[in-house]
C-alpha positions in Angstrom: 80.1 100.9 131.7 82.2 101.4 128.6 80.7 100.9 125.4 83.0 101.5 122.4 82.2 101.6 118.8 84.1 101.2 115.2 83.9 104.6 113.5 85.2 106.2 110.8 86.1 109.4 112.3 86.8 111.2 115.3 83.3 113.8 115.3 82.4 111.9 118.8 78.5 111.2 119.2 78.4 112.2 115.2 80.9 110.0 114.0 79.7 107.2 111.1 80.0 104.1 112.3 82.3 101.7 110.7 81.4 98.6 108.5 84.3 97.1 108.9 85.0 96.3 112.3 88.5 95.0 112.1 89.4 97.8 109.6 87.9 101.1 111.3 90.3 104.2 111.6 88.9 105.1 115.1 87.3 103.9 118.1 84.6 105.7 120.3 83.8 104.9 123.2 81.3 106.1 125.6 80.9 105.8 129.3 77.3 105.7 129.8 77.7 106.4 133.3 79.4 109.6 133.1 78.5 110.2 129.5 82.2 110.8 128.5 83.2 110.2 125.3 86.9 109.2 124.2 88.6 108.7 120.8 91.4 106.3 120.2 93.2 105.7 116.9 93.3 101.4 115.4 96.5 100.9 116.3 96.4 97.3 116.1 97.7 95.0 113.4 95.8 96.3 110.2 97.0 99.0 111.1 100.9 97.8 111.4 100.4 97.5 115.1 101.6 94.3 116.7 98.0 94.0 119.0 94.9 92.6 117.7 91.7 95.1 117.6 90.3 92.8 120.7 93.5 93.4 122.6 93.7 97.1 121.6 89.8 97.3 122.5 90.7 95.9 126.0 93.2 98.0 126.8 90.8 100.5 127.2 88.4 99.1 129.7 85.9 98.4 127.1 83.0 96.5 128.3 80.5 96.4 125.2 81.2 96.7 121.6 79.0 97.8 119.3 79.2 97.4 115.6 77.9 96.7 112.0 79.4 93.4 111.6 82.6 91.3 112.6 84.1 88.1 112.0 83.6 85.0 114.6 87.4 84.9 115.2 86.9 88.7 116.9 83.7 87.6 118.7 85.5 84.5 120.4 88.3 86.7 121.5 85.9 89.3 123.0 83.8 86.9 124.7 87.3 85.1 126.3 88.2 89.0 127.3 84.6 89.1 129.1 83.5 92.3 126.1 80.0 91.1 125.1 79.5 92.6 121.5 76.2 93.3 119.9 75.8 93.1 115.6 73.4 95.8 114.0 74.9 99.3 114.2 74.6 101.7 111.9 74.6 105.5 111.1 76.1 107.9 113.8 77.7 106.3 117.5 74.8 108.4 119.1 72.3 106.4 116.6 73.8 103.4 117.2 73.9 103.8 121.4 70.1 104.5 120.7 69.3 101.6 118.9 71.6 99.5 121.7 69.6 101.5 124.7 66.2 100.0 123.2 67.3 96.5 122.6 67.3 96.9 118.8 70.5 95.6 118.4 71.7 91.6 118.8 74.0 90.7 120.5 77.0 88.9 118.2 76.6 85.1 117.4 78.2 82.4 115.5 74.9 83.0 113.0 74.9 86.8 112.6 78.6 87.0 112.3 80.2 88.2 109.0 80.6 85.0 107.0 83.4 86.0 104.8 85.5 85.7 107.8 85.2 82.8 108.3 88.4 80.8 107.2 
């Protein structure tokens, strides 16, 4: 399974997750299977890319995000794209695969969304 997280850098397991989902430089995303860990660059359109972050996020073979927070627009295109995503991450990517591991994190609904997004 491919779990990919918002982060601000590219430092792998050590990189800070991102607040912004939407907005995060990087991606990283993990492969708890094989414990591989990839880096790809937000290409999308905050970025000046013509995908969205979902779509850019699927191209990957992404099947969980993890993050701090995201707007309910994201959510309902990762949930049509079969990504479940899960609200609550914080400090490093390993940090936040720890916290997802135990069951500390939730997973992303239309109450624990970022509200500001919603327009």
């Amino acid at each position: 399974m491919k779990i990919c997280i918002p982060t601000m850098g590219d430092e792998g397991l050590e990189s800070m997750v991102a607040s912004h989902f939407g907005r995060a430089p990087k991606f990283t995303i993990v492969d708890s299977d094989t414990k591989d860990v990839s880096i790809i660059d937000n290409t999308a359109e905050h970025f000046g890319g013509m995908s969205t972050t979902p779509e850019l996020i699927r191209s990957s073979g992404v099947d969980v995000m993890l993050v701090s927070g995201i707007g309910p627009r994201a959510v309902q295109l990762f949930e049509q794209m079969g990504i479940r995503v899960y609200v609550g991450a914080a400090g490093t990517t390993s940090s936040a695969l720890d916290a997802y591991n135990s069951g500390s994190l939730q997973e992303a609904t239309d109450e624990n969304v970022c509200a500001e997004h919603r327009r």
